[in-house]
Backbone as CSV, one residue per row, in Angstrom:
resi,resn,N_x,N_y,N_z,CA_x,CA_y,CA_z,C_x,C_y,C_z
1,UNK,76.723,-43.020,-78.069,75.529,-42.915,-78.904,75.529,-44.045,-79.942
2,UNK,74.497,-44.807,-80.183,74.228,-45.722,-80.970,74.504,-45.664,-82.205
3,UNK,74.244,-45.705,-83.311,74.139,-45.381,-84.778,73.167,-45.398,-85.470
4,UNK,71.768,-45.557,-84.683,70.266,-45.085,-85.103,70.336,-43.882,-84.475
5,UNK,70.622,-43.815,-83.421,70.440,-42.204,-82.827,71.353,-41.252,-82.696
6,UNK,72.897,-41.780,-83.492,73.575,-41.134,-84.594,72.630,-40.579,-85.711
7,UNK,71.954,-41.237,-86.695,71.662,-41.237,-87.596,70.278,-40.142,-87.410
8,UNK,69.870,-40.009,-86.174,68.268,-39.526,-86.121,68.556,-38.138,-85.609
9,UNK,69.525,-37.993,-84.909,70.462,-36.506,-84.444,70.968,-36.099,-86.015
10,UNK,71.969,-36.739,-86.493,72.082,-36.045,-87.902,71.206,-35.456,-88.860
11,UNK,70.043,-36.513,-88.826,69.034,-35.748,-90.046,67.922,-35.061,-89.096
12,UNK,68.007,-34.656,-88.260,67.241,-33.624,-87.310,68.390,-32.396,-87.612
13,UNK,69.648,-32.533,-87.285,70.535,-31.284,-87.943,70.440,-31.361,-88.931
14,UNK,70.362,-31.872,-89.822,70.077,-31.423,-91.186,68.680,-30.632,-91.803
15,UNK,67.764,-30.879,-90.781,66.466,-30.590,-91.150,66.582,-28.848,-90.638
16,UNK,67.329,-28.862,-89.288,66.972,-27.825,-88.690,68.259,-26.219,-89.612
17,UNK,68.964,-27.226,-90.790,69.791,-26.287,-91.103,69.335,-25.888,-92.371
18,UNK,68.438,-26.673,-93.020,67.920,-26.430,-94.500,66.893,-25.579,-93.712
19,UNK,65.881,-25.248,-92.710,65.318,-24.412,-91.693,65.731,-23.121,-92.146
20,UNK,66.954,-23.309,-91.322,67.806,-21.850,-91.089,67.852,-21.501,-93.162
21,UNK,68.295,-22.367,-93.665,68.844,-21.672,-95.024,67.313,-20.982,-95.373
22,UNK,66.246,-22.067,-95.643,64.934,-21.463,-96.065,64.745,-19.918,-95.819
23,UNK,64.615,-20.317,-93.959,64.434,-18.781,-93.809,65.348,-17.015,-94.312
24,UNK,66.862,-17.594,-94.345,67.392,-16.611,-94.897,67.010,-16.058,-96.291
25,UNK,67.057,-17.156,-96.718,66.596,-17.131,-98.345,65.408,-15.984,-98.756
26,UNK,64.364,-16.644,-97.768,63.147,-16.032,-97.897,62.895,-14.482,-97.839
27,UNK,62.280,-13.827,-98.342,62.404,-11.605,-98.087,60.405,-11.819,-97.928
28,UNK,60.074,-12.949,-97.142,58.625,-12.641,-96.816,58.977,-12.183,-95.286
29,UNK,57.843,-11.053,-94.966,57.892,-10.832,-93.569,57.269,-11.431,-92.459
30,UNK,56.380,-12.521,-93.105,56.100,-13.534,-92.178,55.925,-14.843,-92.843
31,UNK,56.859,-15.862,-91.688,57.118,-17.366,-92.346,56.540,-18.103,-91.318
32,UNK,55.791,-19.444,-91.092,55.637,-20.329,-90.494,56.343,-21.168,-90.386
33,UNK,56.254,-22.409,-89.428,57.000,-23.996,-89.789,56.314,-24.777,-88.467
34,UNK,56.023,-25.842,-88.732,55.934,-26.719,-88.189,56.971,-27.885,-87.746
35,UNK,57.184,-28.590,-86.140,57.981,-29.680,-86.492,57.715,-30.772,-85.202
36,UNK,57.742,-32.059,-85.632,57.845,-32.780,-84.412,58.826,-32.933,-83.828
37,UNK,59.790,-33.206,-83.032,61.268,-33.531,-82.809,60.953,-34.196,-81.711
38,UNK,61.639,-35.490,-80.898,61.890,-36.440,-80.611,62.131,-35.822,-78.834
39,UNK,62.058,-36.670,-77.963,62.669,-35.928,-76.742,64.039,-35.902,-76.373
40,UNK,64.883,-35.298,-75.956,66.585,-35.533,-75.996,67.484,-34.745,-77.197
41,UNK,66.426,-34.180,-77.609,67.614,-33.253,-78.958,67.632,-32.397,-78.347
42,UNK,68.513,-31.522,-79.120,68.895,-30.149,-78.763,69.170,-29.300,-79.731
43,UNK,68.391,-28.293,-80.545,68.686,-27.555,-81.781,70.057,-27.027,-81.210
44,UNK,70.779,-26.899,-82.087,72.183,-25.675,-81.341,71.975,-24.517,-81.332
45,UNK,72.555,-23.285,-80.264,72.791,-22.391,-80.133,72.566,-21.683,-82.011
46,UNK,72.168,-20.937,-81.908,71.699,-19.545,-83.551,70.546,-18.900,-83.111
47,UNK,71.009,-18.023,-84.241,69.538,-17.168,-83.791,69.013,-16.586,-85.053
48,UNK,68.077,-15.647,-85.862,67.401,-15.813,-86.692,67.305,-14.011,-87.025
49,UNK,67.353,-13.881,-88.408,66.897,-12.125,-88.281,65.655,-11.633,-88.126
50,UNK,65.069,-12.866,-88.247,63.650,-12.363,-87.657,63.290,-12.434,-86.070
51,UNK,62.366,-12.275,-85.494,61.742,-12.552,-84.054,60.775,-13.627,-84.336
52,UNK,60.727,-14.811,-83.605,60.124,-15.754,-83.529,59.372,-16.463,-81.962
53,UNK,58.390,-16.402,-82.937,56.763,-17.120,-81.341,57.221,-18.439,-81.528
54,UNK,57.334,-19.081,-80.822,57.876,-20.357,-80.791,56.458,-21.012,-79.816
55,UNK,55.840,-21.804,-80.071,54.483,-22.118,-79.850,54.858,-23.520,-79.437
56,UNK,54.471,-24.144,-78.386,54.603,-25.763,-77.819,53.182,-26.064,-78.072
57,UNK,52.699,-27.098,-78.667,51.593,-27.717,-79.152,51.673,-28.880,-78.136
58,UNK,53.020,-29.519,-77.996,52.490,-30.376,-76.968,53.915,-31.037,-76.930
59,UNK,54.161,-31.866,-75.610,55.395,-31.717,-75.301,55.855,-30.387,-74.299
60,UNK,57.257,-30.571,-73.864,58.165,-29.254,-73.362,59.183,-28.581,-73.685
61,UNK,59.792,-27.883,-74.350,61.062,-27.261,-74.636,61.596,-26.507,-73.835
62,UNK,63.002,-26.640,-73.340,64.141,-25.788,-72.662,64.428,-24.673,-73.487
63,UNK,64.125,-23.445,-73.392,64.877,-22.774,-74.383,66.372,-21.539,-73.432
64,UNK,67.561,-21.800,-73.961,68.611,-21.279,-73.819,68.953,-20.019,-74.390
65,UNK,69.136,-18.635,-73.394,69.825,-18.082,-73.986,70.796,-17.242,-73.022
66,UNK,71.305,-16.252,-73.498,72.277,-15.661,-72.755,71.383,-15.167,-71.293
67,UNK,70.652,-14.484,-71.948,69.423,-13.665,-70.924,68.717,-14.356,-70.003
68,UNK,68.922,-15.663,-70.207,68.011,-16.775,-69.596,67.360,-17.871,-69.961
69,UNK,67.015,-18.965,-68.800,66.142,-20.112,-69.671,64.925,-20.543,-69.354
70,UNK,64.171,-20.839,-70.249,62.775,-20.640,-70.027,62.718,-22.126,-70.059
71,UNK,61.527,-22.808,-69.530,60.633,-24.422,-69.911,59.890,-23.652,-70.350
72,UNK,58.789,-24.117,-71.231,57.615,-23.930,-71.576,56.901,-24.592,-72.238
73,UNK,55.525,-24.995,-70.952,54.220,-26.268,-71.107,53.759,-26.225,-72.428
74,UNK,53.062,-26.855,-72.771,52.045,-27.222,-73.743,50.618,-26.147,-73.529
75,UNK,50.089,-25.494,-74.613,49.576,-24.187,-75.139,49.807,-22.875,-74.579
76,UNK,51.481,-22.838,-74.123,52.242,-21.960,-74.589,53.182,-21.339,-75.237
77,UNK,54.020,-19.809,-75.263,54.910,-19.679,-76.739,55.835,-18.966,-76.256
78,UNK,56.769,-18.986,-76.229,58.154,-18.019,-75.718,58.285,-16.872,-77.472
79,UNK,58.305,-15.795,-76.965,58.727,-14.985,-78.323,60.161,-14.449,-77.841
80,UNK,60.845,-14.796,-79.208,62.290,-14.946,-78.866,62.517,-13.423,-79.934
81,UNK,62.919,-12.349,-79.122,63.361,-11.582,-80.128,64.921,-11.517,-81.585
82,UNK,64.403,-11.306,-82.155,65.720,-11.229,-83.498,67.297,-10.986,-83.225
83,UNK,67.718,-11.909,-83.430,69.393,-11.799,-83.551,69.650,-12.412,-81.721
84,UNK,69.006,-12.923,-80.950,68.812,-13.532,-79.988,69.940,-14.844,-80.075
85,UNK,70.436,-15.027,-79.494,70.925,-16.287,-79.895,70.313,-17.571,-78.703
86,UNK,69.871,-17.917,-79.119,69.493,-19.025,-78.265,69.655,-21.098,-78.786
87,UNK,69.101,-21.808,-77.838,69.157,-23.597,-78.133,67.571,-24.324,-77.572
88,UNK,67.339,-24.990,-78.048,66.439,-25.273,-77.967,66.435,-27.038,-77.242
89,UNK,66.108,-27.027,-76.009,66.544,-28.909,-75.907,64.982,-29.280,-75.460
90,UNK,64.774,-30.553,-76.468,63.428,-31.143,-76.283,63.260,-31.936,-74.746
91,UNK,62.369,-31.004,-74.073,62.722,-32.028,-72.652,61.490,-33.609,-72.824
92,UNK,61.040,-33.285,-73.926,59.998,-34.410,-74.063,59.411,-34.787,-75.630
93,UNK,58.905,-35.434,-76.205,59.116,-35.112,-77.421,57.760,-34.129,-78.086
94,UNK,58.098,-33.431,-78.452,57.502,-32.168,-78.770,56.758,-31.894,-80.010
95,UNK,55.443,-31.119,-80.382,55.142,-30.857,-81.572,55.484,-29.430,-81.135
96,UNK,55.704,-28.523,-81.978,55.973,-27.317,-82.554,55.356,-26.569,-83.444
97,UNK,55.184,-24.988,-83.442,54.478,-24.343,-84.278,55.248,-23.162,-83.936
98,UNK,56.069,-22.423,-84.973,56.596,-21.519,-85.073,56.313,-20.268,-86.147
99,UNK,56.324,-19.220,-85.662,56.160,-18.020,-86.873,57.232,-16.795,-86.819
100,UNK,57.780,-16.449,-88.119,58.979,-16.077,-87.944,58.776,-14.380,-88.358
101,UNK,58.504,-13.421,-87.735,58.432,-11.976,-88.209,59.673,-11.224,-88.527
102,UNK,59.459,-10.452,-89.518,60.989,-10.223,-90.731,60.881,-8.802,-89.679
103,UNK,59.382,-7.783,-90.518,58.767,-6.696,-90.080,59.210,-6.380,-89.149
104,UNK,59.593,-4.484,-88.505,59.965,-3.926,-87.633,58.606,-3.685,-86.330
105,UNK,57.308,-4.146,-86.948,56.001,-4.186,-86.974,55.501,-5.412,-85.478
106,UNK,54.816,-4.827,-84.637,54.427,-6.740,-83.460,55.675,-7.303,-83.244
107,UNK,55.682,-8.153,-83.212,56.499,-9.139,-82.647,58.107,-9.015,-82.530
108,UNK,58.384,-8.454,-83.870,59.792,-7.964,-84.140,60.394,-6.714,-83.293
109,UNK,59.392,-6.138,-82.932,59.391,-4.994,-81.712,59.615,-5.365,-80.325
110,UNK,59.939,-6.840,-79.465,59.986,-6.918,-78.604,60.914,-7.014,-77.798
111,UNK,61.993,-6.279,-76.916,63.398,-6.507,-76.748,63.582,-7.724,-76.011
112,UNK,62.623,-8.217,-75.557,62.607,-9.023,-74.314,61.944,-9.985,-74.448
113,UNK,62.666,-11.720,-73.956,61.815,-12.841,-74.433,60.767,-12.631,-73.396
114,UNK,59.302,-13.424,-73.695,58.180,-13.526,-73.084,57.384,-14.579,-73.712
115,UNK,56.438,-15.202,-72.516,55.915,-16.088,-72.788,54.974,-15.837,-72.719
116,UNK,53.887,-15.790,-73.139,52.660,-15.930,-73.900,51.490,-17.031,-73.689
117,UNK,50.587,-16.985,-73.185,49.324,-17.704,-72.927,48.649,-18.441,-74.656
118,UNK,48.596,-19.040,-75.387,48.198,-19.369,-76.648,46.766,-19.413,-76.554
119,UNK,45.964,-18.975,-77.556,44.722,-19.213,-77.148,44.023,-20.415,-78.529
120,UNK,42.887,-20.836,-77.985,42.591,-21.714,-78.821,42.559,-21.108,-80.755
121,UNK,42.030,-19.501,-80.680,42.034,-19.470,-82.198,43.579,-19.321,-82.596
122,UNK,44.244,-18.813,-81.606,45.717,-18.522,-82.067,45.893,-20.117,-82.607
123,UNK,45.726,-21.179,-82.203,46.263,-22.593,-82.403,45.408,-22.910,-83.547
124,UNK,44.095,-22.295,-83.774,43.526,-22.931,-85.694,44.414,-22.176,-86.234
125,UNK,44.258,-20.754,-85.841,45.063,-20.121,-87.154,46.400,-20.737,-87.598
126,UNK,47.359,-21.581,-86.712,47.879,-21.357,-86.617,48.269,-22.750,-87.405
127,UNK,47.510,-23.933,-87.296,47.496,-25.272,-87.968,46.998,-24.461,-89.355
128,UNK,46.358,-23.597,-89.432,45.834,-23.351,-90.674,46.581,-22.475,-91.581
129,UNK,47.640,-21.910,-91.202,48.653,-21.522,-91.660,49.725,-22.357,-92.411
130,UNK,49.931,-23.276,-91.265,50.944,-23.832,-91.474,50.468,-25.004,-92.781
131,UNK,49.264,-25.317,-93.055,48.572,-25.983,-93.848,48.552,-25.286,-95.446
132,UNK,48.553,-24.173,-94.500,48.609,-23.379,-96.575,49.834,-23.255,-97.037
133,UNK,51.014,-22.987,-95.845,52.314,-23.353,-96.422,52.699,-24.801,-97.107
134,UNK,51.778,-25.812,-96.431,52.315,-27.180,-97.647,51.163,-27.205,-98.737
135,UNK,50.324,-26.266,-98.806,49.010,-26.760,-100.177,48.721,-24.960,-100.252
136,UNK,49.365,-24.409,-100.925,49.194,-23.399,-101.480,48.094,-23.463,-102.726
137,UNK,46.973,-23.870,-102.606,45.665,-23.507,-103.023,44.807,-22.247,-102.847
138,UNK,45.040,-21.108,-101.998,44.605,-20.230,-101.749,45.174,-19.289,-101.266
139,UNK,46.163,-18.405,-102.303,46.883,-17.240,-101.869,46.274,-16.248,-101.006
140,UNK,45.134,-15.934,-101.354,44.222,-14.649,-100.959,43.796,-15.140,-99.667
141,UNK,43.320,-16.101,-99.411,43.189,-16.902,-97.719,44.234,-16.871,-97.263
142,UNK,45.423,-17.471,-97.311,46.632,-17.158,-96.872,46.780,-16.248,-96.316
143,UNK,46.789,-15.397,-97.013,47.190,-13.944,-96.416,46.382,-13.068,-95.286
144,UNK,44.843,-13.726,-95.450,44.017,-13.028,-94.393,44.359,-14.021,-93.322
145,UNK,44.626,-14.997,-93.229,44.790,-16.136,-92.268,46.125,-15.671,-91.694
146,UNK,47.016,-15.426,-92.595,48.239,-14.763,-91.457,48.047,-13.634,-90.949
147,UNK,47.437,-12.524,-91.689,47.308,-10.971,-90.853,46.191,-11.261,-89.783
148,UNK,45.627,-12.379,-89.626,44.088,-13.025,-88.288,45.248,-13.308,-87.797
149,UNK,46.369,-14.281,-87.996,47.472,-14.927,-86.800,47.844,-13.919,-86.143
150,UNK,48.428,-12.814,-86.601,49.555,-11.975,-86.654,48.426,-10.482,-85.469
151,UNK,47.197,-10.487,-85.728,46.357,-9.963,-84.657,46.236,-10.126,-83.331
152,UNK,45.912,-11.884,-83.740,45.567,-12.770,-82.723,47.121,-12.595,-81.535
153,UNK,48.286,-12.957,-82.123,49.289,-12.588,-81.347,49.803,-11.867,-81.059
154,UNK,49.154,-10.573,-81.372,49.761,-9.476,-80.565,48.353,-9.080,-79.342
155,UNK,47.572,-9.774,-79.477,46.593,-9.830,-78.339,46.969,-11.455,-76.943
156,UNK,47.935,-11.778,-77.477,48.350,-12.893,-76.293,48.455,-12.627,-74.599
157,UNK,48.101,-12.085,-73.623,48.290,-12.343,-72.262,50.228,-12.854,-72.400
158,UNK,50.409,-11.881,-71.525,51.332,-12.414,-71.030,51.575,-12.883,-70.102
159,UNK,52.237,-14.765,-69.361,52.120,-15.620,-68.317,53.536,-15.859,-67.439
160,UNK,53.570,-15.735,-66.518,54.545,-16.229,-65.476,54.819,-17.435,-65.460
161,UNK,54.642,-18.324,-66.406,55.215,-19.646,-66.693,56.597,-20.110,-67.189
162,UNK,57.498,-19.145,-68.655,58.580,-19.253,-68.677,59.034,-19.848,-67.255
163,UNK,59.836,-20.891,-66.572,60.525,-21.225,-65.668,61.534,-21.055,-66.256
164,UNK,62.528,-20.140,-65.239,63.651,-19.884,-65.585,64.225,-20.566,-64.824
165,UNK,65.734,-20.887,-65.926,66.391,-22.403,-65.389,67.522,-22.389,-65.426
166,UNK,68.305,-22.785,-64.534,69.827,-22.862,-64.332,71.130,-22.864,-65.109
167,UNK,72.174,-22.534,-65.198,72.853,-23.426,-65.968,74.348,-24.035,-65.749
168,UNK,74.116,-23.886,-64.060,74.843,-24.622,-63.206,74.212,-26.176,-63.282
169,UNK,75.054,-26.839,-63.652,74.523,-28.265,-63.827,73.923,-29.013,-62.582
170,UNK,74.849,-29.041,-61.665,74.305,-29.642,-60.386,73.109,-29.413,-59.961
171,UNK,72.779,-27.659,-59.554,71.678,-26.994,-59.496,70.721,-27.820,-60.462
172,UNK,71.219,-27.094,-61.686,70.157,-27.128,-62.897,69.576,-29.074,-62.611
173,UNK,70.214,-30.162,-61.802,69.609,-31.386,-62.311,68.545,-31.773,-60.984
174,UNK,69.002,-30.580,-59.686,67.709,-30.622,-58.843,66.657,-29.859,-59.214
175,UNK,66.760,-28.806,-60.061,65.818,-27.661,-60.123,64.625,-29.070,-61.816
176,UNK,65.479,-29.751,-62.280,64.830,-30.736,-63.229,64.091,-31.919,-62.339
177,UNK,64.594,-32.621,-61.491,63.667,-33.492,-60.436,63.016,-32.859,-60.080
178,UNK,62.643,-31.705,-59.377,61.683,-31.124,-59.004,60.526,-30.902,-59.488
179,UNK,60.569,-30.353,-61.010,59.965,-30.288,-62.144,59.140,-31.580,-62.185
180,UNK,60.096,-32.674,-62.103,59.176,-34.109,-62.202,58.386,-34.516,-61.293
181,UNK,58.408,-34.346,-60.264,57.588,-34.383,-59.195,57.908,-33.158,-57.590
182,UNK,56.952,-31.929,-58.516,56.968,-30.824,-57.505,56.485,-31.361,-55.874
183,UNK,57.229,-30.636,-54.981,57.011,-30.843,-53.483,57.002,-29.245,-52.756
184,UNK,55.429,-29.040,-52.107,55.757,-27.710,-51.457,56.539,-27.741,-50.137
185,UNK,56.784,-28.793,-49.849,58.044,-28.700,-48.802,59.299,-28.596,-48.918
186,UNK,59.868,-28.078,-50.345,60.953,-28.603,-50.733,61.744,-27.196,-49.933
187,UNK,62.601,-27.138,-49.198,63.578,-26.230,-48.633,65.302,-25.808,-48.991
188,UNK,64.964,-24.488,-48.667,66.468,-24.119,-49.150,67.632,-24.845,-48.591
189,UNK,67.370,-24.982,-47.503,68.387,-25.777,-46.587,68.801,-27.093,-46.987
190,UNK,67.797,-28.234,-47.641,67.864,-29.135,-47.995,68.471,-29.430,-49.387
191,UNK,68.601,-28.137,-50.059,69.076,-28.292,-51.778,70.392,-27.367,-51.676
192,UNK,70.766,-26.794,-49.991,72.014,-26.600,-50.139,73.027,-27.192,-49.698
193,UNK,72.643,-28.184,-48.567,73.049,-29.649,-48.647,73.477,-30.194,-49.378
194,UNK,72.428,-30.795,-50.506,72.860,-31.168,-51.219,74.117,-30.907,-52.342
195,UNK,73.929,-29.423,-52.476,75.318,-28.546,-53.176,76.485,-28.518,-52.591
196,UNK,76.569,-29.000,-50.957,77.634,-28.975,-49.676,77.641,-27.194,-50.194
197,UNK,76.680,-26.776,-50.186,76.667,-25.472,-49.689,76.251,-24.920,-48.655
198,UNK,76.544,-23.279,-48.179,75.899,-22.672,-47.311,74.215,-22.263,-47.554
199,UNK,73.404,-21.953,-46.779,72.283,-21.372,-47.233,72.525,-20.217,-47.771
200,UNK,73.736,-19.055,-46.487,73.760,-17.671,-47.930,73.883,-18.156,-48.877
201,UNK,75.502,-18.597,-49.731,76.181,-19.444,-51.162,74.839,-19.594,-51.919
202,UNK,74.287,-20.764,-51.274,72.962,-21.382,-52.223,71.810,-19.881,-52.813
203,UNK,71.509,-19.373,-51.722,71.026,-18.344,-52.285,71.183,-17.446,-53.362
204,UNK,72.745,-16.849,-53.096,73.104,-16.072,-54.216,73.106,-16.647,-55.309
205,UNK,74.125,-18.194,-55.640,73.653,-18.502,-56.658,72.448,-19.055,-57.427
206,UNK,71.511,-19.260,-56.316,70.009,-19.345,-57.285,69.575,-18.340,-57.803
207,UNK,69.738,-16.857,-56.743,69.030,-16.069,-57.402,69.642,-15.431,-58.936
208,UNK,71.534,-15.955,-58.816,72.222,-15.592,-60.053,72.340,-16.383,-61.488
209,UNK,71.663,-17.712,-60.373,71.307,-18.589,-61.635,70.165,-18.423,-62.890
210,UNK,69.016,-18.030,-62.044,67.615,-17.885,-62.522,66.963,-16.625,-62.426
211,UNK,67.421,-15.514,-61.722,66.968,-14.107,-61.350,65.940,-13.762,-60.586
212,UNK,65.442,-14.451,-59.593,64.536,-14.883,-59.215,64.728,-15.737,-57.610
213,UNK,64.273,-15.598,-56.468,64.769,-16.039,-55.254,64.064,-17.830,-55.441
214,UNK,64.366,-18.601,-54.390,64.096,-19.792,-54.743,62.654,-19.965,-54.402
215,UNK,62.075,-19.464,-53.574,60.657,-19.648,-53.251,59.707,-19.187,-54.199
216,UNK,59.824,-17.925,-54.931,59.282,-17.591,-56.678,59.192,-19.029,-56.775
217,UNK,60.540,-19.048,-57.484,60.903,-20.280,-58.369,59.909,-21.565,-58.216
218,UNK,60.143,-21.945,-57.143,59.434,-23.117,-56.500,57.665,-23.478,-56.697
219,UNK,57.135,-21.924,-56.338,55.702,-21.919,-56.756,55.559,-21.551,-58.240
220,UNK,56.451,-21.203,-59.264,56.477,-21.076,-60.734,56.491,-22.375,-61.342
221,UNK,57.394,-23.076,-60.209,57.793,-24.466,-61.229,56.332,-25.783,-61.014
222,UNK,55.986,-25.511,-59.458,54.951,-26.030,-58.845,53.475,-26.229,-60.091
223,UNK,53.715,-24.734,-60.594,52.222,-24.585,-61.188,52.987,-25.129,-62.999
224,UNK,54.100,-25.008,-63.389,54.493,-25.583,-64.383,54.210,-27.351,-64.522
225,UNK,54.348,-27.363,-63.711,54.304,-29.401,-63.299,52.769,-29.716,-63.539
226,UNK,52.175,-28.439,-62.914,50.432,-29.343,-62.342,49.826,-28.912,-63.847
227,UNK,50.148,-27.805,-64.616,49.250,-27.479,-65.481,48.660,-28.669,-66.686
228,UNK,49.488,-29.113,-67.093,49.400,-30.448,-67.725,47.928,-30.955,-67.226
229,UNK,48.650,-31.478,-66.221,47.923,-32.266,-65.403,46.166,-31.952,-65.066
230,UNK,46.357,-31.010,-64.646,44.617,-29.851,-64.886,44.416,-29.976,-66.226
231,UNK,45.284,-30.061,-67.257,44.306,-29.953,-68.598,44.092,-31.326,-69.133
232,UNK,44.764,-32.293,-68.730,44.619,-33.673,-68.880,42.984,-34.092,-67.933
233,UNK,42.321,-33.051,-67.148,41.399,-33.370,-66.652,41.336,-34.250,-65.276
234,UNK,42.712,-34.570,-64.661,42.725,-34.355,-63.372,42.164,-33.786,-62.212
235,UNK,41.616,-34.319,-61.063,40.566,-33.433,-60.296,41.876,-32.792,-59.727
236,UNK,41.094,-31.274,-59.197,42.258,-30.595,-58.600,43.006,-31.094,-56.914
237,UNK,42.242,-31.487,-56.691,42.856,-32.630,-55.108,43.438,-33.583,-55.599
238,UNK,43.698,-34.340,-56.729,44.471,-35.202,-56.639,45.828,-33.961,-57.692
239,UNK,45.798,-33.404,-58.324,46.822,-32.781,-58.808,47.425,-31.530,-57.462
240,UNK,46.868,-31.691,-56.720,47.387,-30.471,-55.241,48.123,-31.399,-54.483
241,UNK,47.941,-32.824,-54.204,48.213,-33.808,-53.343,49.752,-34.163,-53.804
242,UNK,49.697,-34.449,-55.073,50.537,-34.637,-55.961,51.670,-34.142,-56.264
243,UNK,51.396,-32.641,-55.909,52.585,-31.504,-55.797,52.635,-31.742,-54.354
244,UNK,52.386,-32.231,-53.286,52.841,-31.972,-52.067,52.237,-31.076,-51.267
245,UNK,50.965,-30.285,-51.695,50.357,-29.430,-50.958,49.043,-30.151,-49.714
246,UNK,49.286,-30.150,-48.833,48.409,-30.445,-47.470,46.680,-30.372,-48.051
247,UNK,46.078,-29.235,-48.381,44.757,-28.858,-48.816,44.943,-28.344,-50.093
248,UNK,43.459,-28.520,-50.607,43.013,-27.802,-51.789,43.233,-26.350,-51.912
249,UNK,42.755,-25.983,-50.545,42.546,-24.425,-50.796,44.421,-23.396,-50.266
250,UNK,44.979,-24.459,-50.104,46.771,-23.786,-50.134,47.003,-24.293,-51.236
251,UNK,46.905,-25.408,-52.308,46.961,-24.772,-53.481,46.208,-23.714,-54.163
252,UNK,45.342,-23.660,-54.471,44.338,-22.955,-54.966,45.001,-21.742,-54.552
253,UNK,45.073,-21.253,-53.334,45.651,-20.000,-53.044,47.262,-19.993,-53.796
254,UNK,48.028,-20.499,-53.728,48.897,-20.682,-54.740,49.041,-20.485,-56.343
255,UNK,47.964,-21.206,-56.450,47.504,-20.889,-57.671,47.230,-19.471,-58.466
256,UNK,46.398,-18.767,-57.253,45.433,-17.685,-57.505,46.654,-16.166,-57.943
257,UNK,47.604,-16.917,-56.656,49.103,-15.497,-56.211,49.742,-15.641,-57.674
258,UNK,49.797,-16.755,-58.485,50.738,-16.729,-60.111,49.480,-16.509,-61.046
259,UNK,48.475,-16.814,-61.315,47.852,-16.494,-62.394,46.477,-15.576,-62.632
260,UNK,45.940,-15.314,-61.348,44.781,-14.343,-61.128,43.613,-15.216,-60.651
261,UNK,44.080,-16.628,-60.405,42.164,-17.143,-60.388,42.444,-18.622,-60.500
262,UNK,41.382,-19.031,-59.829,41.360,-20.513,-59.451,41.737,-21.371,-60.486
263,UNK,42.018,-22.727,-60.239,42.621,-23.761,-61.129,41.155,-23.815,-61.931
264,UNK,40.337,-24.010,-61.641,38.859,-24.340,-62.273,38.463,-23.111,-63.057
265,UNK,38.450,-22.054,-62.586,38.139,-21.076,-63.610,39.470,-20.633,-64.668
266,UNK,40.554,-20.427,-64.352,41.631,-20.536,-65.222,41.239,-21.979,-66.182
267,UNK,41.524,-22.829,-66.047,41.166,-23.988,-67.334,39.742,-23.453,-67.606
268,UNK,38.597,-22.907,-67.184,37.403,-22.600,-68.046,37.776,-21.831,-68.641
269,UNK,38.403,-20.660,-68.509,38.829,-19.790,-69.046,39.396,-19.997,-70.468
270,UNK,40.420,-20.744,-70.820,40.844,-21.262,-71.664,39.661,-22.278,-72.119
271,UNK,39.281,-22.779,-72.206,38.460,-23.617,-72.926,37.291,-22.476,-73.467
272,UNK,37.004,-21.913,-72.606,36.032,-20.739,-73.291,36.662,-19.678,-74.496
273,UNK,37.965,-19.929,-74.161,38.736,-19.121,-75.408,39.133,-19.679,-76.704
């Protein structure tokens, strides 16, 4: 490591530990924060007494924990329940929007991480929150602006996007190429090869890696790759082609089996929200 990116890892740990102190410090039952972080960090392993929505604005984050590991795209939120211990590695460089619930109340109630669909007001409220935390000009707004957040997210959809992710390295650095350029031909046989494994072997440990058989996986990660891409305004034949799918309408049907509904009405959907 260099000694600029010595220096840019250090005061990113430093930022993320005056973080942690803030929040202990604090006896409010709901805290915000905002942050950009760089692609290639990795918050360390902790976890928080509160439960925290961890919101991707843009960018991707790995998030680590015992229970499992999630990716999660851009305008979505993994809610990480309290005393969780988890890591956070920027797979790209990331904006962030986090809210931290103290309260036994929503969010703090959830035993189980989940990822969350963000919707467009969840994302004002949510800049607009984080805005009154640096210009405290309006206590009494404040407060209706967080109990509107704090509504708004306990009305979130919950999405089959978390990709859960390896943490067998070898595995874990095909199950990451893939990610970069999804292929619906990609076969078990061919990625147990590569492991100089058996197809049973390979099996068990994917499904012990990620909980989940590899063909899930494959069409989870498939629609993780393209979503971007659909909201970047991509026609859907060139983002189907792209993943490796033959026709429109075997993606589309793909599509339809993970989220309820076509690539075109899913993005209207969201934009209408």
């Amino acid at each position: 490591m260099d000694k600029l990116s010595h220096d840019l890892t250090a005061s990113l740990d430093d930022d993320h530990l005056r973080n942690l102190a803030w929040m202990e410090q604090s006896n409010a039952d709901v805290l915000v924060h905002s942050a950009e972080i760089p692609g290639g960090y990795v918050v360390p392993a902790h976890s928080h007494r509160r439960a925290q929505f961890l919101c991707v604005v843009a960018g991707v984050v790995l998030v680590a924990t015992v229970r499992g590991r999630w990716m999660i795209p851009p305008g979505h939120a993994l809610l990480i329940p309290r005393g969780l211990q988890h890591s956070v590695e920027m797979y790209s460089d990331v904006t962030m929007r986090s809210v931290y619930v103290f309260s036994d109340e929503g969010l703090a109630g959830s035993p189980e991480p989940a990822v969350l669909e963000v919707t467009a007001l969840a994302h004002h409220l949510l800049d607009e929150a984080v805005r009154h935390r640096r210009v405290s000009d309006d206590a009494h707004r404040a407060e209706l602006v967080t109990a509107l957040l704090m509504d708004e997210i306990g009305r979130l959809r919950a999405r089959p996007l978390g990709l859960p992710f390896p943490a067998h390295p070898r595995l874990a650095a095909l199950c990451r190429r893939f990610v970069d350029g999804p292929s619906a031909d990609a076969k078990i046989d061919d990625w147990a090869a590569r492991l100089a494994m058996s197809r049973r072997s390979f099996t068990r440990l994917f499904r012990e890696e990620t909980g989940v058989s590899f063909s899930t996986w494959r069409q989870q990660a498939a629609i993780f790759a393209c979503l971007p891409k659909l909201a970047a305004g991509l026609p859907v034949t060139q983002v189907a082609l792209e993943a490796g799918y033959d026709s429109v309408p075997a993606f589309t049907t793909m599509f339809r089996r993970m989220l309820g509904s076509s690539p075109k009405l899913y993005l209207r959907s969201r934009e209408a929200a």
